[in-house]
N, C-alpha and C positions, 0 to 999 in steps of 0.2 A: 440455452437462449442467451444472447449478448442485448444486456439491458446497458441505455443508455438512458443520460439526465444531460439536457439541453439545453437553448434557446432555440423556439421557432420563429421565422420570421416575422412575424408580428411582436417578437420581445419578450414573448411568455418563457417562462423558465417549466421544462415539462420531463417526464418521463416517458421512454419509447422501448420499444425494441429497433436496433440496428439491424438494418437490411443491407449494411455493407457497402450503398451506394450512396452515400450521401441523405439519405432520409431515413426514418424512423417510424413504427407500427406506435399510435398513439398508445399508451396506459391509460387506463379512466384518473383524473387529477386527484391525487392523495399525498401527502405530507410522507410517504414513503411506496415505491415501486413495488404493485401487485404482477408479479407475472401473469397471475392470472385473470388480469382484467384486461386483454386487448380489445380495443374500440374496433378497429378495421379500419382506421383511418389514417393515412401516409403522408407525413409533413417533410418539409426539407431540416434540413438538421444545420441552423446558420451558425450557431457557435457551441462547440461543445464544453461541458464543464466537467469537473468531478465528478465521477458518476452516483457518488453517493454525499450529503452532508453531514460527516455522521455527527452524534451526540459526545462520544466520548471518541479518544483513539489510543490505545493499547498497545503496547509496541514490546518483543522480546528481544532481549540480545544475549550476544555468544549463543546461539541457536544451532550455526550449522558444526559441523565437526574440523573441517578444517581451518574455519574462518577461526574455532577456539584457538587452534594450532600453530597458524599466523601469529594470532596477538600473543601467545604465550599464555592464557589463561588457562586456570585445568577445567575439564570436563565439568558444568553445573548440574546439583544431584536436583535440581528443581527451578523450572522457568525460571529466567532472571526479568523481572517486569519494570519497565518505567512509563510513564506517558508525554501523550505531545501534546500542546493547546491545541482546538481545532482552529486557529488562527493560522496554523503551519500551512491548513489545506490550501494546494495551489494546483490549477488546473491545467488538462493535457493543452501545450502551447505555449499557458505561461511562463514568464519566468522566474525563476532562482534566484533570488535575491542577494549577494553576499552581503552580508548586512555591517555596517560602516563601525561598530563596533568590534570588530572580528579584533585580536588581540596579537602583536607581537606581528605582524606580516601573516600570510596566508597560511589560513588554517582549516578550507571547507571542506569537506569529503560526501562522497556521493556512496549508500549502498540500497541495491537493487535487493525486493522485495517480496515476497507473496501477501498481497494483504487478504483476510476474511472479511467479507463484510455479512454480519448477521442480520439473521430474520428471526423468525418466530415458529412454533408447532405448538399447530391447532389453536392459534391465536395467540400464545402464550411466549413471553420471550425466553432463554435461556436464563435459568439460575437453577445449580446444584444437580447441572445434568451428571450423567453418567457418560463415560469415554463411549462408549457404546451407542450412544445415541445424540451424543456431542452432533454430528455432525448433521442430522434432521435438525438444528434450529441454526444453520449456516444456510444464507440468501445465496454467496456465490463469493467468487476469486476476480481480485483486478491486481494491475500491479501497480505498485508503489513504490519510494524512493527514501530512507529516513538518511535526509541530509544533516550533516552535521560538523557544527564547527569544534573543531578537537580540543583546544586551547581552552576554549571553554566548558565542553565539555570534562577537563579531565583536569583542569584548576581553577577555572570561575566558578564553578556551582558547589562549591561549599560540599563535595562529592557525592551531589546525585548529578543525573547527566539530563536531567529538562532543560533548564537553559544552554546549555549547546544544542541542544538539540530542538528548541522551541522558538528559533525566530521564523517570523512571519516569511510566507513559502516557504519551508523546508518540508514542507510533507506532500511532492505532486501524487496525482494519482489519478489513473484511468489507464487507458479511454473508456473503456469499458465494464461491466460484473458480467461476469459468465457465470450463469447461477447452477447449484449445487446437484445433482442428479445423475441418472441413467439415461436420458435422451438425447439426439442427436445435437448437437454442439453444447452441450451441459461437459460439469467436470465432475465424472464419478471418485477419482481417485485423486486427493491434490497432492498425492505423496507422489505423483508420477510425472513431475512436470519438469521442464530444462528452464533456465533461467540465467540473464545476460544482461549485464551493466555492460555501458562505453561509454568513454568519454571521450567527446567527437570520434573520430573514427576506429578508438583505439576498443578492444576487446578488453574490459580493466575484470570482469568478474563471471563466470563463466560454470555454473554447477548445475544439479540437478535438485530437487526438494525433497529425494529421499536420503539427502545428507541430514537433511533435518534431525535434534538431536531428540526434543519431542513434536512429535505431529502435530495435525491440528487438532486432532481430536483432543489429544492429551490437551492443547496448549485450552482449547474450550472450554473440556471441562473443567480442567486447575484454576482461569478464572472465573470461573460460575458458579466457585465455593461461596457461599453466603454473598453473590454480587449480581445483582442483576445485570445482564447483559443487553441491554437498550436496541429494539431493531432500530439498523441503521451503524449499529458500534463496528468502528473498525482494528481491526487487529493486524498489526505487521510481525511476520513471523520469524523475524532476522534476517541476517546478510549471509551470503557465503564467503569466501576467499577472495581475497586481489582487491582491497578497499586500497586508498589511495597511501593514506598515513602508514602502513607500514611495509612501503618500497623505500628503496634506496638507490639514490634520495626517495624523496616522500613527494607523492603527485600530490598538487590543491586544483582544487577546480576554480578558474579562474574565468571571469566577465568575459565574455566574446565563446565561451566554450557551450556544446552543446552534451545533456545529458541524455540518456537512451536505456532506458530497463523494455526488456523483449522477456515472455513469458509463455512457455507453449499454450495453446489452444485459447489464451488471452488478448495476444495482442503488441503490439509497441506505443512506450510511452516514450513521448519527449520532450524536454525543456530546454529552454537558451536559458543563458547566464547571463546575469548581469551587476551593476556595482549599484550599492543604494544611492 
């Protein structure tokens, strides 16, 4: 099922199922999307947003194997975790902000993402699951973008990497959740999906998710050691290869430019660029 989070034309901010054309299968109204509550009733879909708000946002790097390769770092023997405000969240359409503090001339980078966004089993949210079952208290897949400005990422932040990576819009994400399963348009296996950054027309990043260094399952349960995992939390599961900072020269994403993350059985996200 491909859940969406809305406005309908009346202003209401809602949750639906996407029918692809333009409108949405209502959800009964809840501070988080029950798949299983379809109304039967078909609104038009006048602006979409984010398709989840989450609570917290989660984010792993050096994830894929060759993006380690790339940057020259070695192989990490255990998730490397940081997090974004949810201030970052910026919605399919919106735009990317380069934000007026950026340091030294152009420092933005764009990497394409698998985000998790979590749910719950048997009502209960994720904490201290097992790999094994990790992935019964996962909602579904969207995709996502952890932008980031390098400069500050890798000399302003006193060496952790939130503040490059936490100005307001740097975390788009949508259009859609494609929620977790064996039925027809569900994602049974997120270890099997193709994934593609570009910036405007250019193919910048280009892999598959079974690069991935740990799963999702792994990456689930490892934070749901003594941490409850909030439905609605979103988790970005790292970049692959071809980030902009380590070509030569070094591509930035630059105002007037457009960002593009494509994710199999998910969808295309996209954002313009712009200067603050």
């Amino acid at each position: 099922m491909h859940l969406t989070r809305f406005v309908d034309p009346h202003g209401r901010l809602r949750y639906g199922k996407d029918r692809g054309d333009g409108t949405a299968e209502l959800l009964a109204d809840s501070a988080f999307p029950d798949p299983q509550s379809l109304t039967g009733e078909v609104v038009e879909i006048a602006q979409r947003r984010a398709p989840i708000a989450p609570p917290n946002i989660f984010c792993i790097g050096l994830n894929y194997r060759e993006h380690a390769t790339e940057t020259g770092a070695p192989i990490p023997e255990r998730p490397v975790i940081f997090m974004k405000p949810t201030t970052t969240l910026c919605d399919p359409g919106s735009p990317v902000v380069i934000p007026a503090s950026q340091m030294k001339g152009p420092e933005v980078d764009s990497e394409a993402e698998l985000g998790i966004v979590m749910g719950t089993k048997d009502g209960q949210p994720a904490k201290d699951v097992s790999e094994a079952d990790a992935l019964d208290y996962v909602l579904g897949y969207t995709c996502g973008s952890d932008i980031s400005a390098r400069r500050w990422q890798k000399q302003g932040g006193g060496g952790q990497w939130v503040r490059g990576k936490g100005f307001d819009s740097f975390c788009p994400l949508g259009p859609v959740i494609v929620t977790q399963g064996e039925g027809d348009g569900d994602i049974a296996d997120p270890q099997q999906l193709s994934i593609t950054g570009k910036l405007n027309d250019t193919v910048m990043q280009s892999s598959h998710t079974s690069d991935m260094i740990f799963s999702v399952a792994e990456i689930v349960a490892f934070l749901s050691r003594d941490t409850t995992l909030l439905p609605g939390t979103l988790i970005l599961t790292g970049t692959p290869p071809g980030v902009g900072f380590v070509r030569e020269p070094a591509v930035w994403v630059m105002p007037g430019d457009e960002l593009t993350v494509e994710i199999e059985k998910i969808g295309t996200l996209r954002n313009p660029v712009v200067q603050a």
